[in-house]
LUMTIDO-5892 format. One record per residue: residue in three letters; residue number from 1; x, y, z of N, C-alpha, C, O, CB in turn. Coordinates in steps of 0.001 Angstrom, whole numbers, plus 524288, in hexadecimal, padded with zeros to 5 digits. Glycine has a CB too. Layout:
BEGIN
+---------+-----+-------+-------+-------+-------+-------+-------+-------+-------+-------+-------+-------+-------+-------+-------+-------+
| residuo | num |   n.u |   n.v |   n.w |  ca.u |  ca.v |  ca.w |   c.u |   c.v |   c.w |   o.u |   o.v |   o.w |  cb.u |  cb.v |  cb.w |
+---------+-----+-------+-------+-------+-------+-------+-------+-------+-------+-------+-------+-------+-------+-------+-------+-------+
|     ALA | NUM |     X |     Y |     Z |     X |     Y |     Z |     X |     Y |     Z |     X |     Y |     Z |     X |     Y |     Z |
...
+---------+-----+-------+-------+-------+-------+-------+-------+-------+-------+-------+-------+-------+-------+-------+-------+-------+
END
This chain:
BEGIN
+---------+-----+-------+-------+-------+-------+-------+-------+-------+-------+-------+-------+-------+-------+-------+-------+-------+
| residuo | num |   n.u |   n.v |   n.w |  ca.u |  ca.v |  ca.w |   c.u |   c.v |   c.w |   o.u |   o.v |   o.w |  cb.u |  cb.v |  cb.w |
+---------+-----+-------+-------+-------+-------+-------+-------+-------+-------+-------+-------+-------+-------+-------+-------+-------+
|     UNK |   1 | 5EEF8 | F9918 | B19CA | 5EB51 | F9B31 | B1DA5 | 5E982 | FA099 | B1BCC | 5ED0B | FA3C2 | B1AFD | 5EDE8 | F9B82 | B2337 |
|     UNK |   2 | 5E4CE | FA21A | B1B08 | 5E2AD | FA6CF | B1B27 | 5E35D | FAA94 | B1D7F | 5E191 | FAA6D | B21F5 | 5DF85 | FA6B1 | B1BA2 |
|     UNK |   3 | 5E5F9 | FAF5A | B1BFA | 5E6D9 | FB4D7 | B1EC2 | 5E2D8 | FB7E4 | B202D | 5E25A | FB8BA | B24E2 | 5E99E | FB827 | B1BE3 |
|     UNK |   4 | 5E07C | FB95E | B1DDE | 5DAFD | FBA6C | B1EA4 | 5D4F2 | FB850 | B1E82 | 5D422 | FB508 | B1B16 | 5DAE9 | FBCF8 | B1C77 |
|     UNK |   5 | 5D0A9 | FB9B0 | B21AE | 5CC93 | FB76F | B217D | 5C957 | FB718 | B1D29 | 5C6AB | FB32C | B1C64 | 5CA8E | FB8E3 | B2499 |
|     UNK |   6 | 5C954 | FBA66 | B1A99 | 5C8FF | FB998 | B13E4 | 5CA2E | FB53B | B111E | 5C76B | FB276 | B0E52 | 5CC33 | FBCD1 | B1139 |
|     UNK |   7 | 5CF7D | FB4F5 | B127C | 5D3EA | FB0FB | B10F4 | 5D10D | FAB5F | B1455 | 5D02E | FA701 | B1283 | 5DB42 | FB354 | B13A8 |
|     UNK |   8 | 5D02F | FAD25 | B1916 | 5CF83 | FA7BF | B1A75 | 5CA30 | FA557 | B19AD | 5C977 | FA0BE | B1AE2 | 5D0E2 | FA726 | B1FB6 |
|     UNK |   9 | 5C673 | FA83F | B17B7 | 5C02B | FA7D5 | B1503 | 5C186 | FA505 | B0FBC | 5BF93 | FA101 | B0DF1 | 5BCAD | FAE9D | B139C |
|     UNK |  10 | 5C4E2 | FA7C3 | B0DF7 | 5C6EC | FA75B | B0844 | 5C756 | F9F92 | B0AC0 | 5C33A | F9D1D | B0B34 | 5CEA1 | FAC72 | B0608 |
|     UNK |  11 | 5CB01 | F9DC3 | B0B9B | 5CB84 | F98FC | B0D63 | 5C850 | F954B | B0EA2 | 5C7D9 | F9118 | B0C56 | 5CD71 | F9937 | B104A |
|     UNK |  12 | 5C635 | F969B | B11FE | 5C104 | F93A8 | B1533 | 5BCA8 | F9280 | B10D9 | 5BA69 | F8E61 | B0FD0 | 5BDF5 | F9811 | B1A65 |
|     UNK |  13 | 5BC33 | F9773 | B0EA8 | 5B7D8 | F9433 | B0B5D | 5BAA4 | F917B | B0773 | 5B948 | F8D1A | B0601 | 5B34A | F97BD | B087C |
|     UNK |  14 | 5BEF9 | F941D | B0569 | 5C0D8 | F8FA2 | AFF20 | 5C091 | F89A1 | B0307 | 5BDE9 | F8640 | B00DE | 5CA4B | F912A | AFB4F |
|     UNK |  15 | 5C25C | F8860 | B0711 | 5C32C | F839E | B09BF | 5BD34 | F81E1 | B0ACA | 5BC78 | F7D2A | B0B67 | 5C6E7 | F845E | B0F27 |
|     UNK |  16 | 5B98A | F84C4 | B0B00 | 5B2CE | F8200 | B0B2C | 5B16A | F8211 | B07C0 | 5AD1B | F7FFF | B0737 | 5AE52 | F83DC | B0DC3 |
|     UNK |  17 | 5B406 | F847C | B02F5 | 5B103 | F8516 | AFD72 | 5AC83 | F8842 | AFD06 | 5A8C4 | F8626 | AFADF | 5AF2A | F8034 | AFB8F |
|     UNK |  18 | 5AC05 | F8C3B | AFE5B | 5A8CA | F9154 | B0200 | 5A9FE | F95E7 | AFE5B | 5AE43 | F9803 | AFF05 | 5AB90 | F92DB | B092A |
|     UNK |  19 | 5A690 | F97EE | AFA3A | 5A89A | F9AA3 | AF4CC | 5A7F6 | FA28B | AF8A4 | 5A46E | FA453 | AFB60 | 5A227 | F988C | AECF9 |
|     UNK |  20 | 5AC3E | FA489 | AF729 | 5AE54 | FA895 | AF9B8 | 5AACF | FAED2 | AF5F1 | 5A78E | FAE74 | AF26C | 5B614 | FA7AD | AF927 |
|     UNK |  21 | 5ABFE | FB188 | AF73C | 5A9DC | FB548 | AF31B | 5ADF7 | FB754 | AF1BD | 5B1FD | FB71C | AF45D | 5A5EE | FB945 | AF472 |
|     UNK |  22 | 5AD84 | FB9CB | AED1A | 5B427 | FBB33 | AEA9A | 5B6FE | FC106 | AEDFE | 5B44C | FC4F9 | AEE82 | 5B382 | FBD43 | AE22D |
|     UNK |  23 | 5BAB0 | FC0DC | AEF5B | 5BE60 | FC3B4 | AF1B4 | 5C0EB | FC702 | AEF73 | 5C444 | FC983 | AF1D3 | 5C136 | FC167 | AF384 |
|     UNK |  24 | 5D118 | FD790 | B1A4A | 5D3FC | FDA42 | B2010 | 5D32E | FD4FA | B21D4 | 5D496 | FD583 | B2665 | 5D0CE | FE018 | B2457 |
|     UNK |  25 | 5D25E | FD1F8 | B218E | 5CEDF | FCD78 | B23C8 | 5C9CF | FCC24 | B23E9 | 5C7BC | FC898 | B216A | 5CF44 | FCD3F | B27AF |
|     UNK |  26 | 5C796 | FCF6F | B2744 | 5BFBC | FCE83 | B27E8 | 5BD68 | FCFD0 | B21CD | 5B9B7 | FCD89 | B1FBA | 5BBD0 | FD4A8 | B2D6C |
|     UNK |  27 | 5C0AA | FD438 | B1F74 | 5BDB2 | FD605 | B1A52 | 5BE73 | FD378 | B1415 | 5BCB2 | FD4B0 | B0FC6 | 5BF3D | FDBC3 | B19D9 |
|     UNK |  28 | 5C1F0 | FCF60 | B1602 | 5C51C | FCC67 | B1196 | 5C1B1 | FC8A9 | B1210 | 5BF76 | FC753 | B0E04 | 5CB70 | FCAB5 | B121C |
|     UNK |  29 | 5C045 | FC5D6 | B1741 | 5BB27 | FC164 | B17A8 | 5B649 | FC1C1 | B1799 | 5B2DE | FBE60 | B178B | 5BADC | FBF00 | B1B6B |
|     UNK |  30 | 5B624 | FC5CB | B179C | 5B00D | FC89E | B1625 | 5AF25 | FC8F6 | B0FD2 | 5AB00 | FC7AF | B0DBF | 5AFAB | FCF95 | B18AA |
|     UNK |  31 | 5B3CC | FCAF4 | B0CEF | 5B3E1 | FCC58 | B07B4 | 5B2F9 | FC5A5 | B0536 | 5AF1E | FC43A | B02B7 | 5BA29 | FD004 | B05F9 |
|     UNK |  32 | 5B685 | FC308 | B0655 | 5B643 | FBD03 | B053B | 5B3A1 | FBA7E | B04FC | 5B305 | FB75D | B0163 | 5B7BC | FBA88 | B0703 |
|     UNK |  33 | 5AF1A | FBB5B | B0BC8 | 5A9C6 | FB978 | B0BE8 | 5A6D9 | FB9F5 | B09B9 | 5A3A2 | FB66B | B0931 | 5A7B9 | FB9EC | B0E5F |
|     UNK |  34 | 5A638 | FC000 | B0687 | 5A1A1 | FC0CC | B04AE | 59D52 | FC13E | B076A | 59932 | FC2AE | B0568 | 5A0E7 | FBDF2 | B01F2 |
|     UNK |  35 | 59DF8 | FBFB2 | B0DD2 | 59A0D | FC1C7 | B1014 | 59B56 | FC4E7 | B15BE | 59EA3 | FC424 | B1929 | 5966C | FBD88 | B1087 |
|     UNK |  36 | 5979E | FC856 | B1528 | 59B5F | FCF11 | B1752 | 5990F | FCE00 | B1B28 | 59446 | FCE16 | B1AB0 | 59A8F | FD65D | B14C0 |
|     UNK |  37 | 59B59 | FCC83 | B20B3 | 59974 | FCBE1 | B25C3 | 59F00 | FCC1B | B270B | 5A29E | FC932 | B25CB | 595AC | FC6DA | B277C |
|     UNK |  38 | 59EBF | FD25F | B2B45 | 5A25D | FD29D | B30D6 | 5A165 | FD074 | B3492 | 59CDB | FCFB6 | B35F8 | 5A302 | FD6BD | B331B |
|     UNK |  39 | 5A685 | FCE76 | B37D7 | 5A49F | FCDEB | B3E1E | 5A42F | FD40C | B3F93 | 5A5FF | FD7B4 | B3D07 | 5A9A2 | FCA4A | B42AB |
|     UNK |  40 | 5A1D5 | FD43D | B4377 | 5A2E7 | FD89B | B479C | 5A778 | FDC0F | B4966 | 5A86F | FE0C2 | B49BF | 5A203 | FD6AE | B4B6B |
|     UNK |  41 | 5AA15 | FD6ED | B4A7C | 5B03D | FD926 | B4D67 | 5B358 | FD893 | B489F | 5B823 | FD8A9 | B48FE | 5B364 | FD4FA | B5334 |
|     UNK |  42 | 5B123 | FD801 | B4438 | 5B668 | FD74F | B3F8D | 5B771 | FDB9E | B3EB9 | 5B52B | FDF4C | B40D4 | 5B5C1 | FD4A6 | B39DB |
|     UNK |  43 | 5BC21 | FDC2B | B3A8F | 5BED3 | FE222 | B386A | 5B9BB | FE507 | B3707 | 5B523 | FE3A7 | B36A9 | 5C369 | FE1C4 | B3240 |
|     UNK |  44 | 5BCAE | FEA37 | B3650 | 5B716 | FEDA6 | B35AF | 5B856 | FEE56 | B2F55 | 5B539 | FF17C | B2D75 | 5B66B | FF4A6 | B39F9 |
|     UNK |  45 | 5BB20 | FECC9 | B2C68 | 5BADD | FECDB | B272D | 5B7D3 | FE8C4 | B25E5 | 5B44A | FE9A8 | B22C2 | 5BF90 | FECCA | B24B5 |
|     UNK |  46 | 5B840 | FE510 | B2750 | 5B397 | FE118 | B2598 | 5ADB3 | FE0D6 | B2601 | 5AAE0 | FDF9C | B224F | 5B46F | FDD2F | B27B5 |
|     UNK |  47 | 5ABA1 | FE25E | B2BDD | 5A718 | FE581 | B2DBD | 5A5F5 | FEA74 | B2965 | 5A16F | FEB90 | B2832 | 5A88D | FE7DD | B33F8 |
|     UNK |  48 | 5A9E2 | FECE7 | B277B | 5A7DB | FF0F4 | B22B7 | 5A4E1 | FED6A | B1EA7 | 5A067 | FED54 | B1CE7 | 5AD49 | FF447 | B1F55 |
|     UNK |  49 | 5AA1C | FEA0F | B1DD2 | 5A935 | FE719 | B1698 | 5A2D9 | FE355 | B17A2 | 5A04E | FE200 | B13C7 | 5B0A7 | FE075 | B1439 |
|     UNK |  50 | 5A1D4 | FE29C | B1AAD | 59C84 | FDF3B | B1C37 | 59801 | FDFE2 | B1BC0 | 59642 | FE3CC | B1DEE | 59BDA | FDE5B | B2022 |
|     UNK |  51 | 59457 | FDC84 | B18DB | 58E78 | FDE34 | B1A52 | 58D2D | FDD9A | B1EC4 | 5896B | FE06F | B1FC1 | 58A94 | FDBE0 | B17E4 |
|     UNK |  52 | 58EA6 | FDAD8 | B22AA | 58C79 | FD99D | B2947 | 5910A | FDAA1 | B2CF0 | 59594 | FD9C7 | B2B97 | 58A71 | FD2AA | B2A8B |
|     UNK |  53 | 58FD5 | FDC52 | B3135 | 59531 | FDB2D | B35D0 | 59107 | FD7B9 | B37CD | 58C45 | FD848 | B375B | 59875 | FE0D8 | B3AD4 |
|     UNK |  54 | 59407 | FD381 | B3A68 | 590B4 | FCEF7 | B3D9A | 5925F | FD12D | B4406 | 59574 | FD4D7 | B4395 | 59351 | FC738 | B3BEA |
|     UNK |  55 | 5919A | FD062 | B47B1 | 5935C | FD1EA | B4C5A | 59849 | FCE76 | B4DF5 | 5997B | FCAC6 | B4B1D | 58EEF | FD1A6 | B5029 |
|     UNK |  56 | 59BAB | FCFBC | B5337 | 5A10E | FCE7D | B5350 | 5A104 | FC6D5 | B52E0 | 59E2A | FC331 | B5432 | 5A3F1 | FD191 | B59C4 |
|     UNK |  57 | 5A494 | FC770 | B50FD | 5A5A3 | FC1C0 | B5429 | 5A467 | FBF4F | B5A19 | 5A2A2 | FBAE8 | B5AE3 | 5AACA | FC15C | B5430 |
|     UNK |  58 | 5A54B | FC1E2 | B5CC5 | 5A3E7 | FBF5C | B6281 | 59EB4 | FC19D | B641A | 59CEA | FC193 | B6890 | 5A875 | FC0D3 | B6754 |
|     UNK |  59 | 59C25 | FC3E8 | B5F2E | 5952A | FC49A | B62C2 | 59339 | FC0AB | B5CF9 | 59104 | FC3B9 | B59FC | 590C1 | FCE2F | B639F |
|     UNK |  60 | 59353 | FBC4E | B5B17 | 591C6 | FB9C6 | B5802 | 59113 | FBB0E | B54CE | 58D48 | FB8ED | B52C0 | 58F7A | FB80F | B588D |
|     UNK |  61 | 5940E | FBFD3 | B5132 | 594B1 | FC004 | B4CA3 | 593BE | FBD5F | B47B7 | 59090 | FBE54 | B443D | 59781 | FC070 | B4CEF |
|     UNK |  62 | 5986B | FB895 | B4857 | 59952 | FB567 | B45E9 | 59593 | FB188 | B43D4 | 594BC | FB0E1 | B3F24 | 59C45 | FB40E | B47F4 |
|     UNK |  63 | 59297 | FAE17 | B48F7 | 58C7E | FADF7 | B4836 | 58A5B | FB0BD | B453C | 58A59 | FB018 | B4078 | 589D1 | FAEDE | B4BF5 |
|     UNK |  64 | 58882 | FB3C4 | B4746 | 584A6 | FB95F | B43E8 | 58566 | FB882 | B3E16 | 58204 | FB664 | B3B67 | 58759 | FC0C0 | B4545 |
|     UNK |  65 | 58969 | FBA03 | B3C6B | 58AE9 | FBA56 | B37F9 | 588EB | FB576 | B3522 | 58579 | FB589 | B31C7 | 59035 | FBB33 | B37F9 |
|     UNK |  66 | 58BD1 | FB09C | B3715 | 58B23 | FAB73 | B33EA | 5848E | FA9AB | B33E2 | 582F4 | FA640 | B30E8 | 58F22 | FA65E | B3704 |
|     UNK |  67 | 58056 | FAD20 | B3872 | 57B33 | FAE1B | B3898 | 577E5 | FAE60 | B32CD | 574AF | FAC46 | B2FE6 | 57AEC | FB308 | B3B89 |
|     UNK |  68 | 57C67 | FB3E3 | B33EE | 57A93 | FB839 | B2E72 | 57A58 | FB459 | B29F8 | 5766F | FB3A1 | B2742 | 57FBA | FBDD0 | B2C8C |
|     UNK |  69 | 57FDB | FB166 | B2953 | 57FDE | FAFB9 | B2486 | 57C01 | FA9F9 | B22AB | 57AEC | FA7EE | B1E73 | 5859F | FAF1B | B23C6 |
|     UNK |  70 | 57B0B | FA919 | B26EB | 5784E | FA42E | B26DD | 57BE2 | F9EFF | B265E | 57ADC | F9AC8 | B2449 | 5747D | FA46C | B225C |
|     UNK |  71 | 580ED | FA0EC | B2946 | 5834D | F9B0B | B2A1A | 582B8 | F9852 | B2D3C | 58398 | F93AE | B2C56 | 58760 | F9A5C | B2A59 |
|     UNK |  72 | 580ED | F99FB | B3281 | 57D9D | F97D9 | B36F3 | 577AE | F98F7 | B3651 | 57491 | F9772 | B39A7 | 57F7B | F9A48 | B3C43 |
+---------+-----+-------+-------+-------+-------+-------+-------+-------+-------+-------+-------+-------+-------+-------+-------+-------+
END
């Protein structure tokens, strides 16, 4: 099981076959992603490391974001 969200990105995609970019929590899955989007309410070290803060989770953030990226 994955300790961190990094760790658990790290996973998810090797298991979709989903190619990663080369490599506290929020800033370890951000680094992994390769793509620099905070939530709102996330750590404020990660909101630093980011090109975007998206707004919180419970004002549709999360949306927003997946907007931005054009996954919806």
């Amino acid at each position: 099981m994955p300790g961190s969200k990094g760790e658990g990105l790290r996973f998810a995609a090797a298991t979709m076959g989903v190619p990663l970019a080369d490599s506290d929590n929020d800033l370890t899955m951000i680094e992994v992603a390769g793509i620099d989007i905070a939530m709102g309410n996330g750590e404020q070290c990660a909101k630093d490391a980011a090109d975007w803060v998206a707004d919180a989770v419970d004002a549709r953030g999360l949306a927003h974001a997946f907007e931005r990226l054009g996954v919806v």
